[in-house]
C-alpha positions in Angstrom: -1.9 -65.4 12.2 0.2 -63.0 14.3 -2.6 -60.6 16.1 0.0 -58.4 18.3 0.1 -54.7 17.8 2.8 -53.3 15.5 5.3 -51.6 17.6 6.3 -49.2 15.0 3.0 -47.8 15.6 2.2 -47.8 19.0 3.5 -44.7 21.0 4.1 -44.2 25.0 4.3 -40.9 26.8 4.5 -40.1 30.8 2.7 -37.8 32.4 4.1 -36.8 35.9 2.2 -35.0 38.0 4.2 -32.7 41.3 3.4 -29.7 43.2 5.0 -26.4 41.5 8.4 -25.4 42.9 8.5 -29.0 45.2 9.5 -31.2 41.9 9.8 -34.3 44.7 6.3 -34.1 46.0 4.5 -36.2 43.5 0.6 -36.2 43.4 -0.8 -39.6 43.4 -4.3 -40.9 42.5 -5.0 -37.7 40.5 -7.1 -39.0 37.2 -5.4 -37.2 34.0 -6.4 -37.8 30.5 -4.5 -37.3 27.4 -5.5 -36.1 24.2 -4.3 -34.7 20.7 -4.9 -30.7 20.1 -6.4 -30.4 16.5 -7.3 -27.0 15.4 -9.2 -28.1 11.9 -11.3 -30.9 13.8 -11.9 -31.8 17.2 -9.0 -32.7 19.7 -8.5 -36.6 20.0 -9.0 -38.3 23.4 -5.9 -40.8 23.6 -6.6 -42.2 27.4 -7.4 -42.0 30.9 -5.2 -43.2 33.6 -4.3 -42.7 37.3 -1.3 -41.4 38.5 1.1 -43.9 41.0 2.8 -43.4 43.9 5.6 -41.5 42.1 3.0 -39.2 40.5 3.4 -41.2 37.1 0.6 -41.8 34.4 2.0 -44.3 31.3 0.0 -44.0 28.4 -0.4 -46.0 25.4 -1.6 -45.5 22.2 -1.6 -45.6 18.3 -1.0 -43.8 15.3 -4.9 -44.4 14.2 -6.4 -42.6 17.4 -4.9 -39.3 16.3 -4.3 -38.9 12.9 -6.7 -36.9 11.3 -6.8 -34.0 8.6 -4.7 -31.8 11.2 -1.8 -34.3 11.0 -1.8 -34.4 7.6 -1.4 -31.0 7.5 0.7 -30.2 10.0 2.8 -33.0 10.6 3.2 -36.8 11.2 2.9 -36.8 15.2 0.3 -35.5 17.6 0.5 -32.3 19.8 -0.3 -33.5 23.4 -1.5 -32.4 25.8 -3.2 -33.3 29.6 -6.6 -32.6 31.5 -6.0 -32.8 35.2 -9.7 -34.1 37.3 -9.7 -33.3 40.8 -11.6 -35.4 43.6 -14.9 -33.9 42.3 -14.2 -35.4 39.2 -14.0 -31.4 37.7 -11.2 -30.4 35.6 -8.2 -28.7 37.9 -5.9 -28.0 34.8 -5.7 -28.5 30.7 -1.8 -28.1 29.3 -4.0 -27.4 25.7 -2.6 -23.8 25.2 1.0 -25.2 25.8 1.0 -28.6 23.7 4.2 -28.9 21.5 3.4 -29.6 18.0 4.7 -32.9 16.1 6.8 -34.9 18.7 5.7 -37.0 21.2 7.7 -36.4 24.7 8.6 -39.4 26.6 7.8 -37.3 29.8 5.2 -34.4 30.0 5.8 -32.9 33.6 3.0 -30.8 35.1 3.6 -28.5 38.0 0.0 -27.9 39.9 0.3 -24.9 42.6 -0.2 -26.0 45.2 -3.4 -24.2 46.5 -5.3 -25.2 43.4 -3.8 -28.8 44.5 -5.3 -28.9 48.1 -8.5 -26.9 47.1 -9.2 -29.6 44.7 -8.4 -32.9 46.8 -5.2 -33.5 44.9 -3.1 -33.2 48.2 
């Protein structure tokens, strides 16, 4: 019996996390999650990770986490989007208002001012 995932419907995005206007100074060891925006039901939480040393978050995940009524509707794919936690564990930044519908990026790069950055432990 063959128990690996189906690649055909597992999906990988990046998340890469830099200080706004300084695209080489990478925040590291920020905690971002990913989820799906759904406007007819609530958004889908796809994963938590940690950023690396390059400011780089991998995530992983499949069709069945986010497919719901909305993608039905409005297409196959979901419509990302990142929550950036600060040292506090509070939520610095949300991409929500800005997630591209039906497509899934292999990179999603989010500038974080820098102020907001250092008054939340981020740098």
């Amino acid at each position: 019996m063959n128990t690996r995932p189906d690649p055909a419907l597992e999906y990988e995005t990046k998340v890469k996390l830099f200080v706004e206007g300084a695209p080489t100074e990478w925040i590291s060891g920020a905690i971002v999650c990913l989820y799906d925006r759904d406007r007819l039901s609530r958004d889908d939480f796809l994963g938590t990770e940690m950023t690396d040393t390059y400011g780089e978050a991998t995530f992983r995940f499949r069709k069945g986490q986010f497919l719901d009524v909305d993608d039905r509707v409005g297409g196959s794919l979901p419509e990302l989007y990142v929550k950036v936690f600060g040292a506090e564990g509070e939520c610095v930044l949300s991409t929500r208002a800005v997630a591209t519908r039906n497509t899934i990026p292999p990179l999603i790069q989010v500038p974080i001012d820098r102020e907001l950055a250092r008054r939340h432990g981020l740098i």
